[in-house]
C-alpha positions in Angstrom: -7.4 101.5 -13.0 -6.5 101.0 -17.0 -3.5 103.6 -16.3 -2.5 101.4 -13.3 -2.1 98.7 -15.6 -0.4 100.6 -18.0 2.4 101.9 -15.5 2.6 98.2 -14.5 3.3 97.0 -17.9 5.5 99.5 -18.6 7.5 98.8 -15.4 7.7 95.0 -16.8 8.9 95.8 -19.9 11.3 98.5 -19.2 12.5 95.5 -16.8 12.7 92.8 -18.6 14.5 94.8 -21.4 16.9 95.8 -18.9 17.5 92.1 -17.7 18.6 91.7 -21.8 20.8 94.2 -22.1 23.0 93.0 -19.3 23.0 89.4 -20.4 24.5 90.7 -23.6 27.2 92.9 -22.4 30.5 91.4 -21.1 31.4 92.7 -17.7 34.2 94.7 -17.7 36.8 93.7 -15.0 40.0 95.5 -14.1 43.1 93.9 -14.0 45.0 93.3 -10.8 48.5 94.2 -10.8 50.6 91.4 -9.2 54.3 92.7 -8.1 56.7 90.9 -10.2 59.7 89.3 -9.0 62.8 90.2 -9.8 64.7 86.4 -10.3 68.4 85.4 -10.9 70.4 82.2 -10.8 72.2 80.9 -8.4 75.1 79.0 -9.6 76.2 77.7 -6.8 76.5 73.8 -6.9 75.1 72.0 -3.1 76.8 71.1 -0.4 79.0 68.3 -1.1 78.2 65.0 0.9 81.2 65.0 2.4 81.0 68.2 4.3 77.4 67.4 5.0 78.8 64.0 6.8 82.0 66.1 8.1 78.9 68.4 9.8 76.9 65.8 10.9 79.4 63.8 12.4 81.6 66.7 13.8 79.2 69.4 14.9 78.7 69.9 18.4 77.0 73.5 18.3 75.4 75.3 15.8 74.6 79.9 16.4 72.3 81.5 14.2 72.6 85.1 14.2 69.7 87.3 12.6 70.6 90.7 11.2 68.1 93.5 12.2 66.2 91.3 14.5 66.6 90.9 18.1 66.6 86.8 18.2 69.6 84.7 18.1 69.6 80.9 18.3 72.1 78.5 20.1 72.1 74.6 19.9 74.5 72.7 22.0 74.5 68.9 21.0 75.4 67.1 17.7 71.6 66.1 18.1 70.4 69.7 17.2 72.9 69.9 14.1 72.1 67.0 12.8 68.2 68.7 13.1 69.4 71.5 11.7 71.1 70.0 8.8 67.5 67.6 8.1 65.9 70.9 7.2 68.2 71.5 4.2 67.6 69.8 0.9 70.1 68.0 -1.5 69.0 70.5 -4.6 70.9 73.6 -5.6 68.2 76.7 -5.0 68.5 77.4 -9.1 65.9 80.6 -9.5 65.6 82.6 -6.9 63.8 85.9 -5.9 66.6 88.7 -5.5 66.6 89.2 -1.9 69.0 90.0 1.3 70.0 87.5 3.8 68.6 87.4 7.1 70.9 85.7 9.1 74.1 83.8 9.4 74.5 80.3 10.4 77.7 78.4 11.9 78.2 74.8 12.6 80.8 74.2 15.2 82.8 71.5 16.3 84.2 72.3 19.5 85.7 76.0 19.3 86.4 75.6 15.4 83.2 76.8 12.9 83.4 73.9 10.3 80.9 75.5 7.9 79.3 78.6 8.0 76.1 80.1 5.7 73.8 82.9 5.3 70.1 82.0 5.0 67.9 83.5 3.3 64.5 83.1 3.8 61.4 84.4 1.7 58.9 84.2 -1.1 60.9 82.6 -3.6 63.8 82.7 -2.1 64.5 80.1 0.5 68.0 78.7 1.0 71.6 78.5 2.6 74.4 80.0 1.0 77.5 77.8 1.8 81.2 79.8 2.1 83.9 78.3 1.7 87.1 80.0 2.6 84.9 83.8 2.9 83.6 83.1 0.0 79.9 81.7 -1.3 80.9 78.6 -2.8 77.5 76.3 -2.2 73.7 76.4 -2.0 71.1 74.4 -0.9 67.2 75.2 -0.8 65.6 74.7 2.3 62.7 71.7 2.7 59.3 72.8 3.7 60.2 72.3 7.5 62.8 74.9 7.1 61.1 76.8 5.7 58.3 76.9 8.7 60.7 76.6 11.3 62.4 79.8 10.2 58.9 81.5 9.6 57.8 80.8 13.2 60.8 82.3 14.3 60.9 85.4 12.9 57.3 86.0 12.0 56.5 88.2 15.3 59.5 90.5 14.6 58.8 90.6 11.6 56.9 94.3 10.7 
């Protein structure tokens, strides 16, 4: 019996100075490595109101052609461009995440494309790229609804 109690007393002991040791110690905790982005500027000043008026005024048809996905989208009313053109914001995109762009967008009147853009569409990197005579000459960052009207689009072909 008294070496009963003995082996129990140890036990507490040997427990209790474990239980100190650890309140002590700082736990150790590794690090998680989170990809960096590589950013650049864009310099590219936004769309100037009157194009966005000439577009939204004009614009009878808008096509947006994805590259490497099998989905394509056609509009056929000025209701649908002037939709299309709610989804943009007013703001240059600044900083952006280096990334390709997806798709290409153009805004028809009639037969004639009145404005064309890639879009480019990402984590940190959500926006149209305006051209102007072949050439990027504006951008604008896409709104939140953009944003999640593009993502439900291409997030099943997505791999």
């Amino acid at each position: 019996m008294m070496n009963r109690m003995v082996c129990i007393a140890m036990i507490v002991l040997l427990a209790s100075a474990c239980g100190q040791n650890d309140a002590g110690k700082q736990k150790k905790t590794t690090p998680i490595n989170v990809p960096q982005l590589d950013m650049t500027t864009l310099n590219y000043p936004p769309l100037p109101n009157d194009w966005v008026q000439r577009i939204g005024l004009n614009g009878d048809h808008i096509d947006v052609i994805f590259y490497n996905l099998p989905i394509s989208i056609s509009r056929e009313s000025n209701k649908d461009v002037q939709a299309m053109l709610a989804q943009v914001g007013s703001q240059p995109p600044g900083e952006v995440a280096i990334c390709r762009a997806i798709g290409r967008i153009f805004f028809q009147s009639g037969s004639e494309t009145i404005a064309e853009a890639d879009l480019f569409l990402g984590e940190s990197c959500n926006y149209y790229l305006f051209y102007e005579n072949g050439k990027p000459a504006y951008a604008n960052l896409l709104l939140p609804e953009g944003i999640q009207f593009y993502e439900n689009l291409v997030r099943p072909y997505r791999r």
